[in-house]
C-alpha positions as CSV (number, residue, x, y, z in Angstrom):
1,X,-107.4,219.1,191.8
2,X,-106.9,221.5,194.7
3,X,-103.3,222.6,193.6
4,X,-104.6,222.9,190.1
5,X,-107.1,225.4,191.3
6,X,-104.7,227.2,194.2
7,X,-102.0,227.6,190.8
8,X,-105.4,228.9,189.0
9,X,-105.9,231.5,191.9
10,X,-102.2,232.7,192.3
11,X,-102.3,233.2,187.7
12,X,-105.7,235.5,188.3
13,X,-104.3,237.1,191.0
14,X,-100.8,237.8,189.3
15,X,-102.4,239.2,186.6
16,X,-105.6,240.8,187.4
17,X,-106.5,243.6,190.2
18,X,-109.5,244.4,192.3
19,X,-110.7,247.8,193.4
20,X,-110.1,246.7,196.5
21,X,-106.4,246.2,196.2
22,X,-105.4,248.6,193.3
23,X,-102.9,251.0,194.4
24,X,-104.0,254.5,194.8
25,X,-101.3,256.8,193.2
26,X,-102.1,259.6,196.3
27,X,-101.9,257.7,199.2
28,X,-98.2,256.8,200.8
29,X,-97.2,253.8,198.3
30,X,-97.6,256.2,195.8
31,X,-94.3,254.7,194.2
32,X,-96.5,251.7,193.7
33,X,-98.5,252.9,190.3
34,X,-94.8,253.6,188.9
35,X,-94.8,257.5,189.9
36,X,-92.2,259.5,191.4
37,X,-94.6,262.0,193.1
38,X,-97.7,261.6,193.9
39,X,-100.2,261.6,191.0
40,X,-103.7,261.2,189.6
41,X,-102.4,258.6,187.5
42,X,-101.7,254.7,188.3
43,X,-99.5,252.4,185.7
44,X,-98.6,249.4,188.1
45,X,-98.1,246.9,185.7
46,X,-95.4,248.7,183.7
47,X,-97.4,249.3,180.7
48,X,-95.6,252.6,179.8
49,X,-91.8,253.2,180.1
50,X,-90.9,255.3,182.7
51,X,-90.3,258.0,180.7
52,X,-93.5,258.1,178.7
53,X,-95.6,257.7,182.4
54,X,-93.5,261.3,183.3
55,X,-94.7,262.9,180.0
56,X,-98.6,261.1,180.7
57,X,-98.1,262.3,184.1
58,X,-98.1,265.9,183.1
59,X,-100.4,265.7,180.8
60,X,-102.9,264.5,183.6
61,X,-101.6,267.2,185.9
62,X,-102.4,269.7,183.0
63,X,-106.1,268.6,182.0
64,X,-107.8,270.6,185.3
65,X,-105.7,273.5,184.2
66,X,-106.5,273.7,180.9
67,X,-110.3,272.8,181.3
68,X,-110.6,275.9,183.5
69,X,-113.2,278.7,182.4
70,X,-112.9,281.4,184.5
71,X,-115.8,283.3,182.8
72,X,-118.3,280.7,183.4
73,X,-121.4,280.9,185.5
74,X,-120.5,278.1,187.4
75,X,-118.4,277.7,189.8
76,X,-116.7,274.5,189.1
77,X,-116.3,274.9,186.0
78,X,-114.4,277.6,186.7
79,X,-111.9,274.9,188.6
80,X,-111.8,273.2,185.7
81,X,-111.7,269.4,185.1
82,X,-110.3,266.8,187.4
83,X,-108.8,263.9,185.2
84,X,-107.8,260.2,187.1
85,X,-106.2,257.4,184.7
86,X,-106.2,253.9,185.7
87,X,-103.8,250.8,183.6
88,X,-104.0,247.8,183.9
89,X,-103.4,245.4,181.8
90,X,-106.4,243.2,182.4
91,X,-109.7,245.0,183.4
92,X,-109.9,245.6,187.6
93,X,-112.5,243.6,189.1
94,X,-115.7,244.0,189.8
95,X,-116.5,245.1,186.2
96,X,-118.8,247.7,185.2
97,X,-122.7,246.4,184.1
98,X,-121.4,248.7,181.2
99,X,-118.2,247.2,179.1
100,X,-117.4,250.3,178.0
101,X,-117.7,252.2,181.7
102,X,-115.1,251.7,184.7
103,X,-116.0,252.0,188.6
104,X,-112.7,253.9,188.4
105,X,-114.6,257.2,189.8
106,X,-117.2,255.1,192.1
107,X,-115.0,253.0,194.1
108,X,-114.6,253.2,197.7
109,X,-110.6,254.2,197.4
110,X,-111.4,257.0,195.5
111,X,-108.2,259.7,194.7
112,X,-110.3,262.8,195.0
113,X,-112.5,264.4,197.4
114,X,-115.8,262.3,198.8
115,X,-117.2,265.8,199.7
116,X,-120.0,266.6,197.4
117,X,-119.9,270.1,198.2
118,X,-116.3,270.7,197.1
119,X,-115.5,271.2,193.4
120,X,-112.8,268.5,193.8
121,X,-115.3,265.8,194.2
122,X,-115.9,266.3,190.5
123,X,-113.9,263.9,188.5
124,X,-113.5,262.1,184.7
125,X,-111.8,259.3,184.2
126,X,-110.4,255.9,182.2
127,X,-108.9,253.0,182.7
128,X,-107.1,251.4,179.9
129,X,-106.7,248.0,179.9
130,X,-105.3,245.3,176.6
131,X,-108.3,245.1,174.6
132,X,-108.8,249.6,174.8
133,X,-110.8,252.3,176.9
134,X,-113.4,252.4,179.5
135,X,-114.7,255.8,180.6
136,X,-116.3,257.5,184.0
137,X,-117.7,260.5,185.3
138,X,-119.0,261.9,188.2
139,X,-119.7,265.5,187.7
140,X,-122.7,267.4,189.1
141,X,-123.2,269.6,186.1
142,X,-125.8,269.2,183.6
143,X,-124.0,268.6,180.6
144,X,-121.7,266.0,180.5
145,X,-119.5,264.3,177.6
146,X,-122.3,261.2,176.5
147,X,-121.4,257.7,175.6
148,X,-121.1,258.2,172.2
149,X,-118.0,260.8,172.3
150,X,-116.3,258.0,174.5
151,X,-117.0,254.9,172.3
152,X,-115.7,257.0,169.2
153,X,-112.2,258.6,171.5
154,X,-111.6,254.6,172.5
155,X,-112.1,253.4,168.7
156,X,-110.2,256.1,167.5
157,X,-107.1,254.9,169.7
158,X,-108.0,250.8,169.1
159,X,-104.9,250.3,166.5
160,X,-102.4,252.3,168.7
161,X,-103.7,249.6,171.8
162,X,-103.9,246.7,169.9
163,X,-100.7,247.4,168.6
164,X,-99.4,247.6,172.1
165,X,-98.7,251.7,171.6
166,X,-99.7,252.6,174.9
167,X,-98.1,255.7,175.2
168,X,-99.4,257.5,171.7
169,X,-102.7,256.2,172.5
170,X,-103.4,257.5,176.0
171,X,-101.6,261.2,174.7
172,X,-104.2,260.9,172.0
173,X,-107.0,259.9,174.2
174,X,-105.8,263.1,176.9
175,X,-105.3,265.9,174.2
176,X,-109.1,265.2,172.3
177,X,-110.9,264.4,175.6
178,X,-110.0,267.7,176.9
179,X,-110.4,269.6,173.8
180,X,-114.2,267.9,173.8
181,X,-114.6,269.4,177.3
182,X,-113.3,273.2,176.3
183,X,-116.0,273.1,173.5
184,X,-118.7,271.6,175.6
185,X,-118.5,273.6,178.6
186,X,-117.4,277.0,176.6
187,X,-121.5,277.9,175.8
188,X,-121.8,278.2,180.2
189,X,-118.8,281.2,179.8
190,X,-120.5,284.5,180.9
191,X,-118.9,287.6,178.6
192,X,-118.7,290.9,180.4
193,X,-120.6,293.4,178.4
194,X,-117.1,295.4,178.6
195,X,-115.5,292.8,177.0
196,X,-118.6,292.1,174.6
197,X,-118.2,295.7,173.5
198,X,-114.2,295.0,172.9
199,X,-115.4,291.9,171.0
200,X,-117.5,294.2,168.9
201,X,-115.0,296.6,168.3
202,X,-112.7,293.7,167.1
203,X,-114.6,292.2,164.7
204,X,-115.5,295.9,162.9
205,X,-111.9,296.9,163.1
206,X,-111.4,293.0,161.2
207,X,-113.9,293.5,158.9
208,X,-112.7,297.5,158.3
209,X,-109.3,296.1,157.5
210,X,-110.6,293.1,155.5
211,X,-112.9,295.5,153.3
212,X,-109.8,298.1,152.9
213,X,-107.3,294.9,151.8
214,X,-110.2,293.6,149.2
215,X,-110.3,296.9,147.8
216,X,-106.4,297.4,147.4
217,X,-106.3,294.0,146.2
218,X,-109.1,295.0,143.3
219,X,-107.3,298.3,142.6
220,X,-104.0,296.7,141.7
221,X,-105.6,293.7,139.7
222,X,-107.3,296.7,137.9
223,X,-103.6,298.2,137.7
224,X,-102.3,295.0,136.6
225,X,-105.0,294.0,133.9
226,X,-104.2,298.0,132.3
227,X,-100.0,297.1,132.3
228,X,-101.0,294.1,130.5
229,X,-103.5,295.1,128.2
230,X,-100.5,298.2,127.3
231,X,-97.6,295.5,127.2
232,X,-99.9,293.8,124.8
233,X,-100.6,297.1,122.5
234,X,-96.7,297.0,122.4
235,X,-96.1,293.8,121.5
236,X,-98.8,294.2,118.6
237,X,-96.3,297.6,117.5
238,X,-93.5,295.7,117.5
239,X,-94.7,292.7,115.7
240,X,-96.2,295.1,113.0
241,X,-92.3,296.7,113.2
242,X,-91.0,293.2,112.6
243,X,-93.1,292.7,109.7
244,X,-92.6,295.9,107.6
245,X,-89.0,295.5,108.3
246,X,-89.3,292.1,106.9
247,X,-91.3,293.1,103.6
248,X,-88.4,296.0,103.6
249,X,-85.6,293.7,103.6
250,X,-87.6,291.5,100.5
251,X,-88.4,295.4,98.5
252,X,-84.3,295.7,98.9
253,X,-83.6,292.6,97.7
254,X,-85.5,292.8,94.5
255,X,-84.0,296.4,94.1
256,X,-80.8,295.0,94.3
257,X,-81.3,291.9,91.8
258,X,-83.2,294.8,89.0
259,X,-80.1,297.0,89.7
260,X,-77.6,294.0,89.0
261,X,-79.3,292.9,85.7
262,X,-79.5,296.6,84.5
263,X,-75.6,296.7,85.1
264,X,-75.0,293.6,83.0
265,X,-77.4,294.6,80.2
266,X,-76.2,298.1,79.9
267,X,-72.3,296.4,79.5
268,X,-73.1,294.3,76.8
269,X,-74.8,297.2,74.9
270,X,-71.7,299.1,75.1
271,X,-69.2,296.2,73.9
272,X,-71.0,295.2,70.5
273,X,-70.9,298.4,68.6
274,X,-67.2,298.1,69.3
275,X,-66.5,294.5,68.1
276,X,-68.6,295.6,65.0
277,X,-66.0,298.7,64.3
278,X,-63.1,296.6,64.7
279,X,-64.6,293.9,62.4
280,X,-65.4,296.5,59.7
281,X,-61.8,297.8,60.0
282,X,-60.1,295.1,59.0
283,X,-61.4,294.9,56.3
């Protein structure tokens, strides 16, 4: 019984992980989560090819820059996002109260800063395991992206996991999540009345250009409608050309038929008198 439960032990361990002994992709076993370089992203059971975790790897790197808004009135958000990605192919232990939630931004080996008063401290995350997507967050601002965005990003992607498609599903999951966090955090950006007043000027010299193409656009369907309407006189001429030329053609015809018969009956006039003469003659 006890080696049935030591072999029982050694399977769980082999193919689970703990928070406690999941390797962080900063620290000095970096090479570890499959990296090359240190990275915000962890893959130690070989659920991407090494290729695909280079691409995923940049596209991690690339979330903070692209989530930056350097008119906003926060700082922070000025910073931009910090996005951490945890596989594994079964969930890491302990598990969340919340199936659909990781401790991957709560644990005590966090990869970014414990400092609450630096920006780096603020962090999104996921861990994606066989069965799809579990989300976290630890971000001091007020708005955050709620459950519901989360649980549709992870159903959206649930063929592309279940069908093993790691790689299309976590570029997926990366390019919307970050896209969700430009349009959420975009209503904090603080315009400059200068560059409200370019705005302004922008949209007027769009609309002034708009309201100059419509017109153009009117004048040559007017242009266009009077070509046609002529073309169409013309072909009216040129039919009623067609059909006098017709009825002229018929007129001739006749003419030359009446001609003809006048021809013969003016021959056989002339050659009677002169069989009677002859006849008479003879006689």
């Amino acid at each position: 019984m006890l080696k049935y439960l030591i072999i029982l032990c050694l399977i769980i361990k082999t193919h689970s992980w703990t928070w406690n002994d999941y390797p962080p992709p900063r620290g000095p076993d970096y090479w570890r989560c499959g990296v090359t370089k240190p990275a915000w992203i962890c893959d130690p059971d070989g659920m991407l090819t090494d290729q695909q975790r280079e691409e995923i790897v940049e596209l991690v790197e690339d979330f903070k820059e692209k989530t930056k808004r350097p008119n906003s009135k926060f700082l922070c958000m000025r910073e931009g996002v910090r996005l951490v990605v945890a596989l594994a192919k079964f969930k890491i232990v302990p598990k969340s109260v919340d199936p659909q939630q990781t401790y991957l931004c709560r644990n005590d080996r966090r990869w970014t800063s414990t400092d609450p008063t630096k920006c780096d401290s603020d962090v999104v995350g996921f861990e994606l395991n066989k069965n799809g997507f579990k989300y976290c967050q630890r971000i001091r601002w007020l708005i955050n992206i709620n459950e519901k965005d989360y649980q549709k990003l992870g159903e959206a992607e649930k063929p592309l996991v279940d069908s093993e498609n790691y790689f299309d599903a976590l570029k997926n999951y990366i390019e919307k999540l970050r896209l969700l966090y430009i349009d959420r955090y975009s209503i904090f950006d603080n315009i400059k009345p200068s560059e409200s007043h370019h705005s302004s000027q922008d949209t007027n010299n769009t609309n002034k250009k708009t309201t100059e193409f419509s017109t153009a656009l009117e004048e040559n369907r007017i242009k266009l409608s009077q070509v046609q309407q002529s073309l169409d006189q013309q072909n009216k001429t040129l039919l009623g050309l067609q059909t006098d030329i017709e009825e002229n053609k018929i007129n001739l015809s006749e003419i030359r038929q009446l001609l003809l018969r006048s021809e013969i009956s003016a021959g056989k006039n002339v050659t009677t008198p002169l069989v009677t003469g002859t006849l008479f003659n003879n006689l």
